[in-house]
N, C-alpha and C positions, 0 to 999 in steps of 0.2 A: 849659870843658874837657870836663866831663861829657857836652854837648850834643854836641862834637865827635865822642869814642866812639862814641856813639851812632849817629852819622852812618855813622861810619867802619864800624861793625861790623855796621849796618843787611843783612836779606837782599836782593838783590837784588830789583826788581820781576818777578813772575809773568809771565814769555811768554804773549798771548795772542792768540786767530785772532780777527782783525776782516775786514772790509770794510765799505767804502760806495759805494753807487749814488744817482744823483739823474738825473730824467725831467722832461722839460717837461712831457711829460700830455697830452691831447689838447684843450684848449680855449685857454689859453694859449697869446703868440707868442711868448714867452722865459721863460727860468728863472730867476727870483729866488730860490731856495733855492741856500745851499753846505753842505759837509760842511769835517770837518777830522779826523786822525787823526795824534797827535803818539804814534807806536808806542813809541818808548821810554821815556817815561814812562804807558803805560797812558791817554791822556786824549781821548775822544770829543765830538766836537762837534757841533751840526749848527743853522743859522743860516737863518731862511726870511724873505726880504723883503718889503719893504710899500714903497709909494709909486711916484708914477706916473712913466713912459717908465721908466728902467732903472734910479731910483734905488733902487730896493728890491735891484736885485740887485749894486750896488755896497757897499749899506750892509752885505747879507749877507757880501760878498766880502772886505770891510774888516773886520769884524769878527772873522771867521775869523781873518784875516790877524793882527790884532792880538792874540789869546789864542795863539796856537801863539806871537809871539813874547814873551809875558807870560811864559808857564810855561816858560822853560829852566832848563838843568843845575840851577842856582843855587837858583832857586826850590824846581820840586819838590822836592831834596834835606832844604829846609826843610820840607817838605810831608811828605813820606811819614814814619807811623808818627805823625804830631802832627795831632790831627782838629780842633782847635782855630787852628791855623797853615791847614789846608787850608779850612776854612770861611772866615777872612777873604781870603785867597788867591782865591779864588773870587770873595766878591762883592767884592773889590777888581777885579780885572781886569773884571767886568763895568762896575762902577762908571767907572772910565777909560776905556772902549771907548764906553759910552754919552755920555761927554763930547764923545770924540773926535770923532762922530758927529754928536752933535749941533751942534758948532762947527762943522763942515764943509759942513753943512745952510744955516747961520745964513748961511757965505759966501758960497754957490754957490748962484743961486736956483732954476738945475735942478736943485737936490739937496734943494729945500725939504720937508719932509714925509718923508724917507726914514726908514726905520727896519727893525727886523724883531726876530722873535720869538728866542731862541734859548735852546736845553739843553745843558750840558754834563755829564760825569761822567768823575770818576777811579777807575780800583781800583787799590786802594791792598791788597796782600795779598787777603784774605780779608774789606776791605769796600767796598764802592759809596755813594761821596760823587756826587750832584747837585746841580747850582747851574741855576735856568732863570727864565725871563720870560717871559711869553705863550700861548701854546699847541702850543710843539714838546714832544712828547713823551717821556721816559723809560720803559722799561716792565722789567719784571724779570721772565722768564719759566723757571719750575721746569718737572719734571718732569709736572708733576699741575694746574699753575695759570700764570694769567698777572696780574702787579697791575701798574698803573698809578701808577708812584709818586711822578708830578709834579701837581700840581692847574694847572686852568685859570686862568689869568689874561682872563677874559673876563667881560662881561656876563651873558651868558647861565652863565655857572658860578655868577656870584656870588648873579643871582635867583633860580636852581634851587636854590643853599643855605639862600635863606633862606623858598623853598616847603618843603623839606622839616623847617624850624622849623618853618615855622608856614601851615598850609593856605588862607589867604585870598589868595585868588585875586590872580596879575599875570600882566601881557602879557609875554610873553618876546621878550626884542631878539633881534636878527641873532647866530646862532653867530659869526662871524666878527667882532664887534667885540672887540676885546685892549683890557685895561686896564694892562699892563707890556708895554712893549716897548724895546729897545735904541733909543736915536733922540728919546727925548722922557723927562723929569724924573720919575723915580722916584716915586710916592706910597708907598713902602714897597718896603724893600730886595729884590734880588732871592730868590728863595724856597729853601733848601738842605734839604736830606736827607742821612742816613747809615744802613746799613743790613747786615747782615750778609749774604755772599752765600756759596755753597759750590761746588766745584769741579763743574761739570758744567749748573750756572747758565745763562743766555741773556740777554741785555743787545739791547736796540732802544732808539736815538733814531731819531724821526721828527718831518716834519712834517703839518701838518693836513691836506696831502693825500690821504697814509697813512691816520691813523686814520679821516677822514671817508668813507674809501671802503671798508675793510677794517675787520669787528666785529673784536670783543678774541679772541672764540672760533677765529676763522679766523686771528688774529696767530699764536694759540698755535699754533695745527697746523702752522702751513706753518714757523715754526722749529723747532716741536721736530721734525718732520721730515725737517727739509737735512740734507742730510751736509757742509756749510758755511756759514761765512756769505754765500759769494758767494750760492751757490743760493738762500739765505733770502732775497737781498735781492733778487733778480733774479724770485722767486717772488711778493714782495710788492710790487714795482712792477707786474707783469703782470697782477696780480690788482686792481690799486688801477685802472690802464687798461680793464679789462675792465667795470667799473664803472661809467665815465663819463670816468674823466681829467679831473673838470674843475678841476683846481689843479696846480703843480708838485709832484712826490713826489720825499722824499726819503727812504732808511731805509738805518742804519747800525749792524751786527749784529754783535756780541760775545758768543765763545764762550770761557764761561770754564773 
């Protein structure tokens, strides 16, 4: 009964300006990255695929598909105001999505191998919960700074960690090899964050298109600068193409 109250007399979720843009890029002949934006409960997505002919961009597609319908009415309501509800919330839908996935792989031999990366985040009032696998990113960008608040699930993250333990020299593998991704058997749960954000805040998911083409310094300028997020995303796919384009970009920008 307590809980119900609770429920009942909860404030409403915070109105806030998003957008998302996703670009094939110029080296690529299709787009394996989707986005997802479930507006009335605050919840950003953005899923970048892997595997060959168009499995990657189906795995991204389905996966989307399947967390917009994980989190309805129902759920978030148990969600908001309980950080504890929304962290298992989280890696439970990833949890079942990468099943689903991966069963569907197991069926379909053209679908063998598919997977893909993906970040998600809710604000919940006045905090920023993420849940991610792989190397799509979160970022949280203030007035003055921009932090990176998802770590890599890659090769190359995990040896650069353990250079910066301990200086005896190793080869560094391929940036692009992921060690979590939706599509294959977790070796450790997906990876969540909570974090206090204030009104005036900037919120970016992207994929490794994104950040491999655009530093962190030129992230921060070209949002704190949009007078939207359209502008902001439309500024960072143009910027990410002027580059090289050589991956699909995707980036999805929240002003809070």
């Amino acid at each position: 009964m307590i809980n119900f109250f609770r429920r009942l007399f909860r404030p409403p979720a915070r109105k806030l300006n998003s957008y998302g843009l996703t670009d094939t890029g110029l080296v690529r002949s299709n787009n394996q990255d989707s986005f997802g934006i479930i507006l009335a409960h605050n919840i950003f997505l953005v899923a970048d695929g892997m595997g060959g002919h168009n499995a990657g961009e189906i795995a991204s597609q389905i996966t989307i598909k399947n967390l917009i319908s994980f989190f309805n009415n129902k759920k978030v309501s148990k969600m908001r105001g309980n950080p504890a509800e929304t962290r298992h919330s989280f890696c439970n839908s990833f949890n079942q999505t990468n099943k689903m996935v991966i069963k569907m792989a197991t069926e379909n031999d053209s679908m063998h191998g598919m997977g893909c990366t993906l970040v998600a985040c809710m604000i919940d009032n006045n905090t920023l919960h993420t849940c991610h696998v792989g190397d799509a990113r979160c970022y949280l960008i203030t007035k003055n700074e921009i932090f990176q608040i998802t770590n890599d699930h890659t090769s190359l993250a995990q040896v650069s960690e353990e250079l910066r333990k301990n200086s005896a020299f190793a080869s560094l593998p391929p940036r692009h090899v992921v060690t979590r991704v939706i599509g294959y058997p977790f070796p450790e749960d997906p990876e969540y964050h909570s974090m206090d954000i204030d009104s005036g805040d900037r919120i970016l998911l992207c994929s490794d298109g994104l950040w491999s083409m655009v530093d962190d310094q030129q992230i921060h300028k070209t949002i704190q600068s949009a007078e939207s997020p359209k502008e902001a995303c439309e500024s960072l796919i143009k910027q990410a193409n002027e580059a090289g384009g050589n991956d699909n970009i995707t980036a999805l920008v929240v002003f809070c």
